[in-house]
N, C-alpha and C positions, 0 to 999 in steps of 0.2 A: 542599547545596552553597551555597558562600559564595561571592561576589565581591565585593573592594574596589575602591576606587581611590583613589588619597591621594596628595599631594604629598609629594617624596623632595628631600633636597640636591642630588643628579643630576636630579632631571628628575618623572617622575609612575612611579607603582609600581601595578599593578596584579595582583592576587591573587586566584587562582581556588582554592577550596578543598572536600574533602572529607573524608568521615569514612569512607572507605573503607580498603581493606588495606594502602596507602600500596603508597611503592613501592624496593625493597630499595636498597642504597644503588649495589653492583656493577652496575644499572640506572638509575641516573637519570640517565646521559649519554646511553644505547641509545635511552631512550625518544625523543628528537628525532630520529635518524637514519629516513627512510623507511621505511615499513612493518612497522616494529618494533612491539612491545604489551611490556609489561612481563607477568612472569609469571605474576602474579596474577590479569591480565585471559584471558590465553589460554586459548582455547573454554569462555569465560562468554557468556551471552546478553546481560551488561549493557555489554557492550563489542562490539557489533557491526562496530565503524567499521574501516576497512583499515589506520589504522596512519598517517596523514600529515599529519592534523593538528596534532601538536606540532612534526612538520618545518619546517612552512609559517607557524606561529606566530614558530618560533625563529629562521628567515632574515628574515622582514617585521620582527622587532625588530632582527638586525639592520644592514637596512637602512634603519632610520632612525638607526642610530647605536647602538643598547641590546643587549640582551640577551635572554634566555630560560631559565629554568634550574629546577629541583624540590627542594624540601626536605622535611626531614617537617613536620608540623602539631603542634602541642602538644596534646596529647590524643589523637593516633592521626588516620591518613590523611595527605594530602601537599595542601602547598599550591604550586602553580603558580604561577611571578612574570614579571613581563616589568618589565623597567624601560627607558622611553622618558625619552631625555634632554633636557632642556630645548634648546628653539630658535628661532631667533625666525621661522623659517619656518612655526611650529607656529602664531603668534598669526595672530587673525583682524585684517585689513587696518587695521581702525579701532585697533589697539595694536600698529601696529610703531611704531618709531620714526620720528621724522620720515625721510623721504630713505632707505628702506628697504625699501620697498613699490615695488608694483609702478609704470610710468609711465601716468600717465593720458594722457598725450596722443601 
């Protein structure tokens, strides 16, 4: 498994990858809906989890404003993307802009 992270025109792109059976295309939307597993995982051992984690991936992105979504990988398996969009509520205090930040007094 691969993870990136790299800066995007939008904002930061972050990419979770593998080299597994990927995931058919009629399923890469299913996969985010609750409790769902794509087919290839169903009663595998290596997929034990109930199925909620890419739900809860895909509203937390986008309630920062982004995304969540699955494509295939080049080479075979899928890569996982979230793109969070740039913000200035993202930067840490000392790089907002002047009169931007929070009131110190």
């Amino acid at each position: 498994m691969v993870t990136r992270i790299e800066p995007n025109a939008d904002g930061v792109l972050i990419a979770v990858e593998d080299e597994g059976p990927g995931i058919a295309d009629a399923e890469k939307e299913a996969v985010f809906e609750p409790f769902r597993k794509a087919a290839a995982f169903r009663g595998t051992t290596s997929s034990a989890g109930l199925g909620i984690g890419l739900s809860l991936v895909r509203r937390f992105a986008e309630l920062h404003g982004g995304r969540a979504w699955v494509q295939d990988r080049p080479g075979g398996g899928a890569s996982f993307r979230v793109l969070l969009p740039a913000s200035p509520t993202l930067l840490l205090p000392d790089e907002q802009p002047a009169g931007t930040g929070p009131d110190p007094g």
